[in-house]
Structure formats: structure tokens, C-alpha cells
N, C-alpha and C positions, 0 to 999 in steps of 0.2 A: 277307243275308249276301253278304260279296263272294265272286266265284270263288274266290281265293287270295290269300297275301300280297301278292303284287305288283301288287292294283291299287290304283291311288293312290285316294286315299280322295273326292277332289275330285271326280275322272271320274264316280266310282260316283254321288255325290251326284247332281250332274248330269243324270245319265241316268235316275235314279230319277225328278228333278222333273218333267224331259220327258214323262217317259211318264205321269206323275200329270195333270200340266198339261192333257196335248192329250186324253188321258181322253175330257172332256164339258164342259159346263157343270153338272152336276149336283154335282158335287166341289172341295174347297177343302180346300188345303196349312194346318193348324194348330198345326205345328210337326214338324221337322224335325233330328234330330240323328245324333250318332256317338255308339257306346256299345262301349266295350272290350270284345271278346268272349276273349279269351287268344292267347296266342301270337305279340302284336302285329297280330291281326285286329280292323277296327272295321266295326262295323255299320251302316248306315246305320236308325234308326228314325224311321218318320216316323208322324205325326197327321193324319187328314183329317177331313172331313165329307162325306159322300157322300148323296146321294137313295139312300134305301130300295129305288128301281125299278130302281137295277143293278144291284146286289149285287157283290160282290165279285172272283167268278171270273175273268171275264175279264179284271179290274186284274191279280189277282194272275199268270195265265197270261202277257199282255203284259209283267209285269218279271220272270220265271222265263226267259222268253225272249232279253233284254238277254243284251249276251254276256261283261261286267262283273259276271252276280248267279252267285251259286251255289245260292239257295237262298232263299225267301219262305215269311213265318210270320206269319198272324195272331194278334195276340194277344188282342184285344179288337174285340169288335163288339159295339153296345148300337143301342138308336134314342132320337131326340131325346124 
């Protein structure tokens, strides 16, 4: 979720992939969107594939941190 209305949706995009990207090599981008959340908020939702051996937390801490996000939610985690 972005901070608030006024971040441009493009930036937030952006800084999401970066921080996914420089991650690891254990992780890959598998789709990447915006999804209307109300109030003219859009969310960025993205898909990865991640190695089992990082787990999650500290992705999700690194874009909690951006100063673009307001807020990280997993929604789904399965293994291959």
C-alpha cells in the first residue's frame, strides 16, 4: 500500500521492483500490478518466486521501510 494519495503510483512501482530485484538471486518478478484499493489508492501487487531459504521477512521489512510504502501484506505463500 502506498503511504497516501499523493504518491504517484509509477515511483511506488519503481521502488517496489528495486528492492525486490537487488533482494538476491534466489527471487523473480512474476507479475507485477496496480489494483484499486478505494479512495483513488492503488496498490501495487506483485508475484514472485522466491527460494524456500529466505523466507519472507526480511523482503517484507526492506519495503515496509521505503519511504513511498505505507504498509506490506502477504497474501499468499505456497512452495513449488
Amino acid at each position: 500500500m502506498p503511504e497516501d494519495g499523493e504518491v504517484e503510483y509509477s515511483n511506488l512501482e519503481d521502488k517496489v521492483k528495486e528492492v525486490v530485484l537487488n533482494y538476491g538471486d534466489g527471487i523473480e518478478i512474476k507479475n507485477l500490478e496496480s489494483e484499486n484499493v478505494g479512495f483513488g489508492l492503488q496498490a501495487v501487487k506483485i508475484k514472485f518466486q522466491m527460494n524456500e531459504d529466505y523466507g519472507s521477512d526480511n523482503l517484507e521489512e526492506q519495503l515496509t521501510n521505503l519511504d513511498v510504502v505505507g504498509g506490506v501484506t502477504v497474501t499468499l505463500m505456497d512452495r513449488l
